[in-house]
N, C-alpha and C positions, 0 to 999 in steps of 0.2 A: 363624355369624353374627359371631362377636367377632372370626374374622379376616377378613372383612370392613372393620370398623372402623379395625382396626390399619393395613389397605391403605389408608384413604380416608386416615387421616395420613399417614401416609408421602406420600402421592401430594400431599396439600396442602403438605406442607414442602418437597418437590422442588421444586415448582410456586413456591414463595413466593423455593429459592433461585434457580431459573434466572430469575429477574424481576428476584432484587437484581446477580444479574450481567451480564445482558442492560442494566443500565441505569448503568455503568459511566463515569465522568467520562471525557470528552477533551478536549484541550487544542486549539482546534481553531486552533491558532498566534495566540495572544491574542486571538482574536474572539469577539464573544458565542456562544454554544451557539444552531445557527439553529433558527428556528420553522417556522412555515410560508411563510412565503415569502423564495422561494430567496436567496441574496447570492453573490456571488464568494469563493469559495475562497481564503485566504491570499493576497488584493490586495496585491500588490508582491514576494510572496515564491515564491510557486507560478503566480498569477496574472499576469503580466505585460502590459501592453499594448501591442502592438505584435509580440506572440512568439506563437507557435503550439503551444498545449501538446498530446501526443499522450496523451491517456489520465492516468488516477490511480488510485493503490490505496491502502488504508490496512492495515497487517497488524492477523491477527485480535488484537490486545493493545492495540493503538492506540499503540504505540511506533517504529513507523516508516510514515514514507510516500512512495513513490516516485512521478516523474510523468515521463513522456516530451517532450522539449523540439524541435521540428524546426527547423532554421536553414536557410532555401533555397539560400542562396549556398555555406556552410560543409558539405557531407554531415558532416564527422569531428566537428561540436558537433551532428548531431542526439544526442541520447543518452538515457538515463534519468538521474533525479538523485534519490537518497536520500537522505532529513530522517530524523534519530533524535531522539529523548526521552530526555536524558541527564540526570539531577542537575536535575529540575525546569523544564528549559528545550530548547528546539529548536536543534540544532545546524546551522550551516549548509548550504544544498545540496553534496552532493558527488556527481559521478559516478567517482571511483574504486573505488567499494565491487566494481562488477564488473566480469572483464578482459575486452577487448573491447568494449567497449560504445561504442559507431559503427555509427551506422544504426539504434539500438536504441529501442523504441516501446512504446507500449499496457502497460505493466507490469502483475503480477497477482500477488497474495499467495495461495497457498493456503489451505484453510482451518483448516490447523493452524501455518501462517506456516512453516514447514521449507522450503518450494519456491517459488521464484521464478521465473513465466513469462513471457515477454516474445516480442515479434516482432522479428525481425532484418533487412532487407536487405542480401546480399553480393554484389560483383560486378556492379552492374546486374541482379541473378537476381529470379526471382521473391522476396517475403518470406514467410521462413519462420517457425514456434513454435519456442522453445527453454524450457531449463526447465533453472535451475541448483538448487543446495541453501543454502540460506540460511540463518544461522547468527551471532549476535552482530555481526549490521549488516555481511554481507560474503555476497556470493553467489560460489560457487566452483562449478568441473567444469560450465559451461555446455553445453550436448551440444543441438543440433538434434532434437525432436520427431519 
């Protein structure tokens, strides 16, 4: 019976810590933290009006987030674009973080942040999954799924 007891703590501290980490500050690009009812995402920054965003992710740390941007006229500025959480502030969009990135879409952070999956069109081809390894705000060895 008393290891019993020993189990039900343990199980309630577990429980107490995955609650204080599940609820974890972010910075949601200086907008209030939303409630329940919905608002636009990073209005002017991630958001744009008049631009057609393809998808968003945010890695499992909340220190980066990438979003897909498609340009109709320009195919080589559709691209993904990566914001990081540098020294207390958000660093500008860049889509250099990954090589090739033209035509690229729908981004996705896995869910230990190491792999970064994304969709690609090449060639007029069908669009394919790719999945690079990601690593201090830079995805590298992109390889077709």
């Amino acid at each position: 019976m008393r290891y019993c007891y020993i189990l039900i703590v343990i199980l309630l501290f577990s429980c107490d810590a995955k609650k204080e980490s599940e609820e974890k500050k972010f910075d949601y690009l200086g907008q209030e933290t939303p409630g329940k009812i919905p608002q636009v995402f990073g209005k002017g920054i991630v958001s744009v009006k008049g631009r057609f965003d393809i998808g968003l992710t945010i890695s499992p740390d909340g220190k980066n987030i990438a979003y897909g941007v498609a340009h109709e006229s320009l195919k080589e500025e559709t691209c993904i674009y990566l914001m990081t959480f540098t020294n207390g502030k958000w660093n500008a969009p860049d889509k250099s973080f990954l090589s090739g990135n033209v035509n690229t879409f729908f981004p996705m952070f896995d869910l230990t942040g190491e792999q970064f999956y994304f969709a690609k069109s090449m060639d007029e081809s069908e669009t394919d999954l790719w999945v690079a390894e990601y690593s201090n705000a830079v995805a590298t060895n992109p390889q077709r799924l």
